[in-house]
N, C-alpha and C positions, 0 to 999 in steps of 0.2 A: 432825851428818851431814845432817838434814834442813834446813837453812839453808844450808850450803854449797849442797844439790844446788839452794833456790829460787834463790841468788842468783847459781850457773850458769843456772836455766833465764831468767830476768831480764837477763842479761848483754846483749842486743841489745836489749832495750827502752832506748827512747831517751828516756820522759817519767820525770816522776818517782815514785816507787815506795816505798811502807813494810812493812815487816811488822809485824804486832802480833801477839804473843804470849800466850795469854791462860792462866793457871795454875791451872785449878780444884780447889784445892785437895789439891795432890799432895802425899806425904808424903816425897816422897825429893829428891834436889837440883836439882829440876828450876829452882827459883826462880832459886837461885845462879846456874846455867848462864843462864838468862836474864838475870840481870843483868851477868853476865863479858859473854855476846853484844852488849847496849845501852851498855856503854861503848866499845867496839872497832868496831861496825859501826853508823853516824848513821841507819840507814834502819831500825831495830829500836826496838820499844817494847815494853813488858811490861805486862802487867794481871795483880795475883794477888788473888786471892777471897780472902776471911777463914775459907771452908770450901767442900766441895765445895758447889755448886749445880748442877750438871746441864748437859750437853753443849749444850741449849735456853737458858739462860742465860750460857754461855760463846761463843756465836755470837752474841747478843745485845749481849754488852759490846766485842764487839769488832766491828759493825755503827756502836753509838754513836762506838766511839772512831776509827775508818776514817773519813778525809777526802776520800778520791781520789773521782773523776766515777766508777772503777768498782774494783770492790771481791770477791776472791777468797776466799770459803770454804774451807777445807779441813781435815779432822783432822790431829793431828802425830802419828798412831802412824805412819805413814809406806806408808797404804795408800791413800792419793791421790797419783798419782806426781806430783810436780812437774815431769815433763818435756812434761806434760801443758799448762801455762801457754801459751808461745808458743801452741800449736795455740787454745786458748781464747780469748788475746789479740786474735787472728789473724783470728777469728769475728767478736770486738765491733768489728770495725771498719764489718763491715755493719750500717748505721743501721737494719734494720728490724728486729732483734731487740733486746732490754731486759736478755732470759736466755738465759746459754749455761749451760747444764746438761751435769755429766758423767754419764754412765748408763754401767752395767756389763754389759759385756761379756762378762766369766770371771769369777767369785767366788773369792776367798780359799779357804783351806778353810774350814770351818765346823762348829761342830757340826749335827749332823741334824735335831732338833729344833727349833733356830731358825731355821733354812732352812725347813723346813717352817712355820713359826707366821708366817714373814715374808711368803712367796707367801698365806697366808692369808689376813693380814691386808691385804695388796697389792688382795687379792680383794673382799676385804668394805669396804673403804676405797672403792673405784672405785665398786661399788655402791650404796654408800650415799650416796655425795657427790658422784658422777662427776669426781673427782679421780685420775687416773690416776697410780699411785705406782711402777707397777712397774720394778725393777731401777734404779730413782731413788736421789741416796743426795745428803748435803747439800757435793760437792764440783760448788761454782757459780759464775758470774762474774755479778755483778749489775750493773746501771747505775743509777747515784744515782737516778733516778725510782723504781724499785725499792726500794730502800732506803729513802727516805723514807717509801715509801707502809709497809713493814715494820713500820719505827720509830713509826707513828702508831698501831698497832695496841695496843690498851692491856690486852690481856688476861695475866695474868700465867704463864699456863698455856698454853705456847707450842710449834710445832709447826714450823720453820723450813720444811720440807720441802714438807709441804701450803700451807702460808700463802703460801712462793712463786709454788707455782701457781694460788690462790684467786685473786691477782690481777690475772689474765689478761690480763698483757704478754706480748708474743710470747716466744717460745724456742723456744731450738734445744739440741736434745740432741746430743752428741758422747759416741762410745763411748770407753772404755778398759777396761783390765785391773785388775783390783784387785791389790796387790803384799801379799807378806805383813808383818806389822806388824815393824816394828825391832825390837820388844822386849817383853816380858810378853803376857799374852792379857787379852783385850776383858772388860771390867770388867761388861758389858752378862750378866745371866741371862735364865733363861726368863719368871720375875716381872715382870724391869724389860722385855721387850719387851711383855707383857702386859699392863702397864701403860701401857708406851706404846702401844699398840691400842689400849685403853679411852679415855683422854685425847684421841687422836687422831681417834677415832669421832664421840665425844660433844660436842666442839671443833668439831665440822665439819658435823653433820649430828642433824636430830632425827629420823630414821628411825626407831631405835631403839623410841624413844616412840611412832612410828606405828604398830610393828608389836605394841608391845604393847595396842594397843588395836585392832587386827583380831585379836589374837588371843581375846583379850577378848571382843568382838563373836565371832565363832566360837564358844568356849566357853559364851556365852546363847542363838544358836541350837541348838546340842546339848543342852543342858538341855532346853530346850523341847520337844525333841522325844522327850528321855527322859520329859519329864513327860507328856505326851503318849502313848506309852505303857505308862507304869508303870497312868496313869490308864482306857485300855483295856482293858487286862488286867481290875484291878480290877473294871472293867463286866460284862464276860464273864466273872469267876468264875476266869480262870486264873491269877489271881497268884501268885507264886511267889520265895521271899526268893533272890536271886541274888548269892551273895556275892562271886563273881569277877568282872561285871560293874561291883558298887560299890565293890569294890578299885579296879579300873582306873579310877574318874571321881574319886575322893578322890585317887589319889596324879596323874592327871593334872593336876586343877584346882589340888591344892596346889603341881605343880613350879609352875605356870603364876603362881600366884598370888608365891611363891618369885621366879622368873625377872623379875617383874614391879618387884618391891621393889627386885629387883636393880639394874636398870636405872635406875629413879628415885631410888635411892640414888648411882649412879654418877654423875647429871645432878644432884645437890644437893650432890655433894662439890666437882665445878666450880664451882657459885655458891658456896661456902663458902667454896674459896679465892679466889675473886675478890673477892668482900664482903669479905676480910680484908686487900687494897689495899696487902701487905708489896710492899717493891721484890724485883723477881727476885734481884737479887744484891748483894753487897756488899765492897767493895774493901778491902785489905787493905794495899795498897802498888802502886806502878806507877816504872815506871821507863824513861829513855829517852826523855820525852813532852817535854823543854825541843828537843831534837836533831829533832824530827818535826812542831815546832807549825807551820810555815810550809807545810809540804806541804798544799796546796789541793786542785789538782786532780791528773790525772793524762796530762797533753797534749804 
């Protein structure tokens, strides 16, 4: 369904055109179906993982494997509408933008809680990095400078989203409606956006770090000035054991100290996997790619 509607919305483009398909590690016939599509239709190519690796990795393999001067992102749960293409197409013609970005408009349904963790994190993202994410989502038309500059990016822990805009070629946002999905519900929990928060923070900005050491800094000016007068009292004779004041600075200092680790543990599991230098993903079978090797550009 979602091939037929690209290869209506495609129907007037006049240069040449591929799809690739890229299979991360699905357990149901999704492969097959990709492979019936690449022998019947010359503009289709498949990529299938040897296991899931991650939506970050599946935009990746299929950035590498995209030959055209410009190059269309999109999920295939079928909540990026393809009728969306022309209008996008229609944008790159104008030489002064790099990126045509889709941004949303009306939201799916969704659960409540990820709706909310998402404007959050939309929030805390902007701040920290002045990377403006909101109502962004990774359906994009890139142009080969773009792309390459992507592709040179070597970090293994990857962020398609922010990373586009880190590299500050021009774009243009165009709205749409988000559609709801063809089929089953979004594999994404509260964990896996939470973790993409974390990954995406820490990826982008050492704020983080900054702030735990003003906060740090803060917590030694307040000592000081406990000590200070704990130390006065003592002088004057009125000391007096205050045990709900020293409640509150142990359990303060320890969340803080807690909060601290935290953070530093978050920014050592980044270098951890990076220092371990595995490739993002790994292939399993492709098919389709003898029928698409000559496709260069897209003019």
């Amino acid at each position: 369904m979602l091939i037929d509607a690209l290869h209506e919305s495609m129907r007037a483009w006049k240069g040449k055109w591929e799809i690739i398909c890229v299979d991360d590690g699905s357990k149901d016939n999704t492969w097959s179906s990709v492979q019936k599509l690449a022998t019947t239709h010359a503009r289709i190519q498949g990529l299938r993982f040897t296991r899931n690796f991650g939506k970050e990795a599946a935009i990746l393999a299929g950035l590498e494997a995209a030959q055209g001067a410009w190059v269309v992102v999109m999920d295939g749960d079928g909540q990026h509408p393809p009728a969306l293409l022309p209008d996008l197409l229609r944008h790159a013609e104008n030489d002064a933008f790099e990126i045509i970005a889709g941004k949303k408009r009306v939201r799916a349904p969704e659960n409540a809680a990820a709706g909310m963790l998402s404007r959050v994190f939309n929030q805390i993202m902007h701040a920290a990095t002045g990377l403006d994410l909101q109502n962004s989502c990774d359906y994009r038309l890139l142009k080969r400078p773009v792309i390459e500059a992507l592709l040179r990016m070597p970090e293994r822990i990857r962020f398609f989203r922010a990373m586009t805009v880190w590299t500050g070629f021009a774009q243009l946002d165009v709205e749409f409606d988000v559609l709801p999905r063809l089929a089953g519900n979004s594999a994404w929990s509260t964990r896996g956006l939470i973790s993409l928060a974390v990954n995406g923070i820490t990826g982008f900005s050492s704020q983080p770090l900054t702030l735990v050491f003003r906060f740090g800094f803060f917590g030694l000016l307040l000592s000081v000035l406990l000590t200070a007068q704990a130390l006065w009292s003592w002088f004057m004779g009125s000391a007096i054991s205050g045990w709900t004041s020293l409640t509150i600075v142990l359990v303060f200092f320890g969340s803080a100290n807690l909060l601290g680790l935290g953070v530093l543990g978050a920014y050592m599991a980044q270098l951890f996997n990076e220092i371990k230098a595995r490739p993002t993903y790994l292939l399993s079978a492709r098919c389709g790619l003898n029928k698409v090797r000559d496709i260069k550009t897209m003019t």
